[in-house]
C-alpha angles and dihedrals in degrees: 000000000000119000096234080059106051086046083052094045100045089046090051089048092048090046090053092057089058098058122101119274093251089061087042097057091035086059101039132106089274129174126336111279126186123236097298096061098250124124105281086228149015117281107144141289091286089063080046105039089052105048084061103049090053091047085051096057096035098063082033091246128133126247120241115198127213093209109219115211122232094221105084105207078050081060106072097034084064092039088053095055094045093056095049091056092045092047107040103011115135124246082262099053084046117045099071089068089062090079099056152059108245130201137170118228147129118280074231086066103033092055090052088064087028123038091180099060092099137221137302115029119284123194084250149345134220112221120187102205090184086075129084103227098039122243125233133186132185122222116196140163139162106247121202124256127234111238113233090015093157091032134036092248121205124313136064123299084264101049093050086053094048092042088053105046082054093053087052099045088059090046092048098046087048095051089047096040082060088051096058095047094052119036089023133272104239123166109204117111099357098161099051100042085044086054091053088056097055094044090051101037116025103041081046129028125247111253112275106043142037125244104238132178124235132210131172080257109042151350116237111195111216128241089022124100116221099012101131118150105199107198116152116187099035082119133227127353114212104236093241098044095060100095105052149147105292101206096183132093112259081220097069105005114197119236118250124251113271 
């Protein structure tokens, strides 16, 4: 090794030991993760929260948080939100996420790894993991509610779906419009960064959550045998919002609001 190298090296490891506990842990050997680098199981948002923050710097990205609300009824609505941008975002929605490491976790948790996120529970925060101390950046905006969510409502079949794709499409366009404004809104190359979104994020589910699909009778959580959440009654779901984020343990799943 050359000499110019191991003094690099050693300064970079005694720097290391300077940084605050919550980079240190961040940095540290952490929990087992399989072959793509994520937590083996389950053990929490922190687990979570933390591979990805070390994947992020590691590939000199940002993080970007899905913040997961701790009200649980807070919880699908969110998850609901998030899954109609994934799945029917635009290139454009969706483009921005190509540039960095996403994760889904409580602000509780993420504050734990990062003091600076700030208070209350945003719809997402930007974290810079190349900055000591690290940066962190709140995204937020008001989304439009579906009328009649939890029942069908007035009108015809027809006029609740098209009611409700418009509702989404606001969300959606929202969701995506905060994207743009936080993480840029370049346009080079959108198909292609929006395909490797959708590769990376909608097959698969960022760390953190499930897909799951909902019904007016029941939530199925994908990828888990025997995970049915009969709940008839819990109303309408609008057509874009049935595959969305699960943010409960499969261990021990949440029953949606009636």
């Amino acid at each position: 090794m050359k000499r110019r190298h191991l003094l690099g090296a050693t300064a970079a490891g005694l720097a290391a030991t300077a940084w605050p506990a919550f980079l240190r842990e961040a940095f540290g050997d952490g929990a087992a993760c399989d072959e793509a680098g994520k937590p083996a199981a389950a053990a929490g948002s922190l687990v979570q929260v933390s591979a990805a923050f070390r994947r992020a710097r590691q590939a000199k990205r940002a993080l970007l948080v899905f913040v997961i609300p701790a009200d649980d009824g807070a919880k699908w609505e969110r998850g609901h939100a998030f899954g109609e941008l994934l799945n029917f975002g635009a290139d454009r929605d969706l483009a921005p996420l190509a540039g960095v490491e996403v994760v889904c976790a409580t602000m509780a948790d993420l504050k734990k790894l990062v003091p600076s996120a700030g208070d209350g529970e945003p719809l997402l925060v930007v974290v810079r993991t190349d900055k000591v101390p690290v940066a962190a950046t709140q995204l937020d905006v008001a989304l439009p509610s579906y009328d009649g969510m939890r029942g069908l409502g007035g009108g015809s079949w027809e006029e609740r779906m098209k009611r409700d794709d418009a509702i989404a499409a606001k969300r959606i366009g929202a969701l995506g419009a905060l994207l743009r404004k936080g993480l840029g809104a370049g346009a080079d190359n959108l198909e292609a960064r929006a395909a490797s979104v959708r590769a990376r994020l909608v097959k698969a589910p960022p760390s953190g959550a499930h897909w799951a699909i909902a019904s007016g009778c029941g939530t199925e959580v994908e990828g888990v045998d025997e995970t049915g959440l009969m709940a008839c009654g819990m109303g309408h779901v609008p057509s874009k919002s049935r595959r969305f984020l699960y943010f409960f343990a499969v261990e021990g799943r949440g029953a949606p609001p009636r």
